[in-house]
N, C-alpha and C positions, 0 to 999 in steps of 0.2 A: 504494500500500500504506500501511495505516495506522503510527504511528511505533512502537505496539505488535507487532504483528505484523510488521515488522521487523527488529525486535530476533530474533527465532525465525529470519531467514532466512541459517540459516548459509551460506558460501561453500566450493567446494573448496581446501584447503591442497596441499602441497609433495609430498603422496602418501595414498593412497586412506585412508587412518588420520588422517587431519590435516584439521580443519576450523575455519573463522576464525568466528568469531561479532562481529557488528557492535559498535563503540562505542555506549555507552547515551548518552552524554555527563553536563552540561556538561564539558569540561576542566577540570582542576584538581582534582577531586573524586572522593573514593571512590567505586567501584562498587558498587552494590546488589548485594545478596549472593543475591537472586532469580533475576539476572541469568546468574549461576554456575550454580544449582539448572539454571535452563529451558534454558539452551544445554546444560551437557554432558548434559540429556537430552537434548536436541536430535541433537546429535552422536553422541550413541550409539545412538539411534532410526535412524538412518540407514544405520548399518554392520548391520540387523538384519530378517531377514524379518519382511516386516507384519503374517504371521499371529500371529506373538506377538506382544503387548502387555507393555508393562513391568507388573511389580509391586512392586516398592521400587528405590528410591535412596535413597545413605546417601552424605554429600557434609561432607570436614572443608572448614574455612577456614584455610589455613596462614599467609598475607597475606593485605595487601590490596591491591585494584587500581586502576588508573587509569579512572574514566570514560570519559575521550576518546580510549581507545585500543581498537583490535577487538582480541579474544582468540584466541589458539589452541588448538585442544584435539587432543590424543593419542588417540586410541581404542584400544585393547589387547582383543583377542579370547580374554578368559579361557575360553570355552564355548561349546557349537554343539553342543546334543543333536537329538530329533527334536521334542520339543515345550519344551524351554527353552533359555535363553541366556542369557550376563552378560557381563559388557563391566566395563572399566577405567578410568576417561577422568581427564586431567590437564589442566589451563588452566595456561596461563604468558601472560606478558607481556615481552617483551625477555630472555626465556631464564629468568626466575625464575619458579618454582613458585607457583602460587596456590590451588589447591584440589585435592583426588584425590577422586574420586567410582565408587564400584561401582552398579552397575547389573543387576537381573534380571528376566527377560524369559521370560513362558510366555503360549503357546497356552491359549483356554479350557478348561475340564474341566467335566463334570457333577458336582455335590455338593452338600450342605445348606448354605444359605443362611440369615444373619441379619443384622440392622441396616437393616432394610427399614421402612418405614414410622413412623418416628421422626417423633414429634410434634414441629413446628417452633418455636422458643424465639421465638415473637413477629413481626411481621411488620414487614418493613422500609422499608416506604411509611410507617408513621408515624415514623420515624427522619429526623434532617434530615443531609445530607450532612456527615462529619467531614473526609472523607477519610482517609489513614493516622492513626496515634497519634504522627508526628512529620514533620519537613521528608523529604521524598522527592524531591530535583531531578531525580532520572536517571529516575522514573517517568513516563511517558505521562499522568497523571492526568486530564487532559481527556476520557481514553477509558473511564476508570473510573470507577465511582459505589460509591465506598466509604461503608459506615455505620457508626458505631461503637457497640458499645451495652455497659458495664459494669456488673454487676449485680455485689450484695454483700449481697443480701436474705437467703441460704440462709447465712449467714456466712465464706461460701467467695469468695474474689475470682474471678468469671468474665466474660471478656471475650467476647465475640460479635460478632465481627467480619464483617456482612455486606459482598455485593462481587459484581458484573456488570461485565464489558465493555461500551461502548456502541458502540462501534465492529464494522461489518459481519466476521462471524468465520466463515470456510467450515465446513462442516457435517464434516469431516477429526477422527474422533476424537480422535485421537493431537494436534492441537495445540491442541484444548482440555485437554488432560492437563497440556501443555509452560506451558501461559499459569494454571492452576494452582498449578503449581509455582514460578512467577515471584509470583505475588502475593501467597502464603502464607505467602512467607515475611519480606514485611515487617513491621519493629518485630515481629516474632515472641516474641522475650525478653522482649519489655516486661512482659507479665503478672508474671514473676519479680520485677522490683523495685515492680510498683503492689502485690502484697501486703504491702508496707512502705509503701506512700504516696509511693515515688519512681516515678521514668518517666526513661526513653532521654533522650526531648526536654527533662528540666531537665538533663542532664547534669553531676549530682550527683553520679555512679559513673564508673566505666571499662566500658564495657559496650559487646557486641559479639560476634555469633554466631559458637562455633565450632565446629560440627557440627550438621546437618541431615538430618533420615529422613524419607522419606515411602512411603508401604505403599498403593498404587492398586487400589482393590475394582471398583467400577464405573466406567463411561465417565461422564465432567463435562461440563456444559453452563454452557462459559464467560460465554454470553450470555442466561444466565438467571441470580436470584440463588440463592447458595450463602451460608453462613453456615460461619463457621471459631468454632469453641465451643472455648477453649483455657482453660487451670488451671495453676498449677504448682506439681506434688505436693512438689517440696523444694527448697531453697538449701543449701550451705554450700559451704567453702574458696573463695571467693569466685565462687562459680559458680552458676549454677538452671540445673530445667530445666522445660519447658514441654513441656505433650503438647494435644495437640487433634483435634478430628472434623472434619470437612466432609462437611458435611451439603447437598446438594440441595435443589429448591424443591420438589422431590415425594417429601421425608422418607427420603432413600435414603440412607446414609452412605457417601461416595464416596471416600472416603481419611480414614488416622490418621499424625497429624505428629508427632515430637518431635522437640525443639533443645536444644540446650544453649549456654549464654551466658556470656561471662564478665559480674558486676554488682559489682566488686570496690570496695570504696569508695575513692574518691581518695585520694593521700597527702597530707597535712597540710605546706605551705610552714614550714620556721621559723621563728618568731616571732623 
């Protein structure tokens, strides 16, 4: 199994609501906050007939976690209709809380459809590989071919973040969804402070995600590219937030993200 996939392959825990999610690693090191997002989907995908599909998660960051350590998550069975469901899930590490994440889950439905056929912002064969917008040690990045592309033509800072798997991805809807939700969410905030002319990776602020949504339209094709088109409509009290599309190779808009980060300017040493 690839070191990406994984990461997704949760274990059974202590009782049928309890599920370990692997160490992302190195030791010593924060955990990627993607890593949260894709397991307790992970985990709550599990406790949930396959005929529903999730449609949003909404996931805070209360801490933060150990790399080197696997996580446990809680699943809580908030609902169980005949075509929807939502679920509750909590990650700890050594008994302290790391994140709470809701989770809702419906059957498909017939009805009017839009965001279909979006013209794609450029293509990303002439992009040369960035990878993320900063160090990513807990990331598989050997398995991803990330491109970054910043535009500031329209006078608006827009980032376009495209992104593939290269690594062999079973044709399993549902964990192209999960491996979505893992890579979306990295340096996610960052847009918030390049509207200033700073970034995560000079770390000239205090910055760091604490709340995550994601709203899933159509089924994702991990191992094709996707493009993450992200903005951020506002700052203040030392916080922004960032909203963004992901968009398809074949113009489809497959999910809408927003975060919110804190970008609060460091305090000043006295002189």
């Amino acid at each position: 199994m690839s070191a990406l996939l994984g990461l997704f392959d949760l274990h059974a825990g202590a009782d049928e609501r309890t599920w370990l999610g692997p160490a992302s690693g190195p030791a010593g090191k924060r955990s990627f906050g993607g890593q949260f997002m894709a397991q307790s989907l992970a985990a709550a995908c599990r406790t949930v007939d396959p005929a529903k599909a999730p449609t949003n998660m909404h996931l805070q960051f209360l801490r933060g976690g150990e790399a080197g350590d696997e996580v446990s998550y809680s699943v809580e069975h908030v609902y169980d209709g005949r075509t929807a469901a939502a679920r509750r899930v909590e990650s700890r590490q050594d008994g302290r809380l790391l994140t709470t994440a809701s989770v809702s889950f419906s059957a498909a439905m017939p009805g009017p459809e839009h965001g279909l056929g979006v013209a794609l912002p450029g293509d990303p064969e002439t992009l040369a590989q960035t990878g993320p917008a900063g160090p990513a040690p807990s990331m598989p990045l050997g398995e991803l071919d990330i491109r970054i592309d910043d535009d500031r033509t329209s006078g608006e800072f827009v980032r376009r973040m495209w992104w593939r798997v290269t690594a062999d991805v079973p044709a399993e809807p549902l964990l192209h969804t999960i491996i979505a939700a893992y890579v979306c969410d990295v340096y996610m905030i960052d847009p918030a402070l390049a509207v200033h002319g700073h970034s995560m990776k000079a770390r000239t602020h205090r910055s760091g995600t604490t709340d995550s949504s994601m709203w899933f339209h159509r089924p994702i094709r991990a191992d094709r590219w996707n493009v993450l088109e992200l903005r951020s409509p506002a700052a203040a009290r030392g916080r922004g937030v960032v909203t963004g599309s992901l968009i398809g190779a074949d113009g489809a808009i497959t999910a809408t993200l927003a975060q919110e980060g804190l970008i609060a300017e460091r305090e000043q040493s006295p002189s």
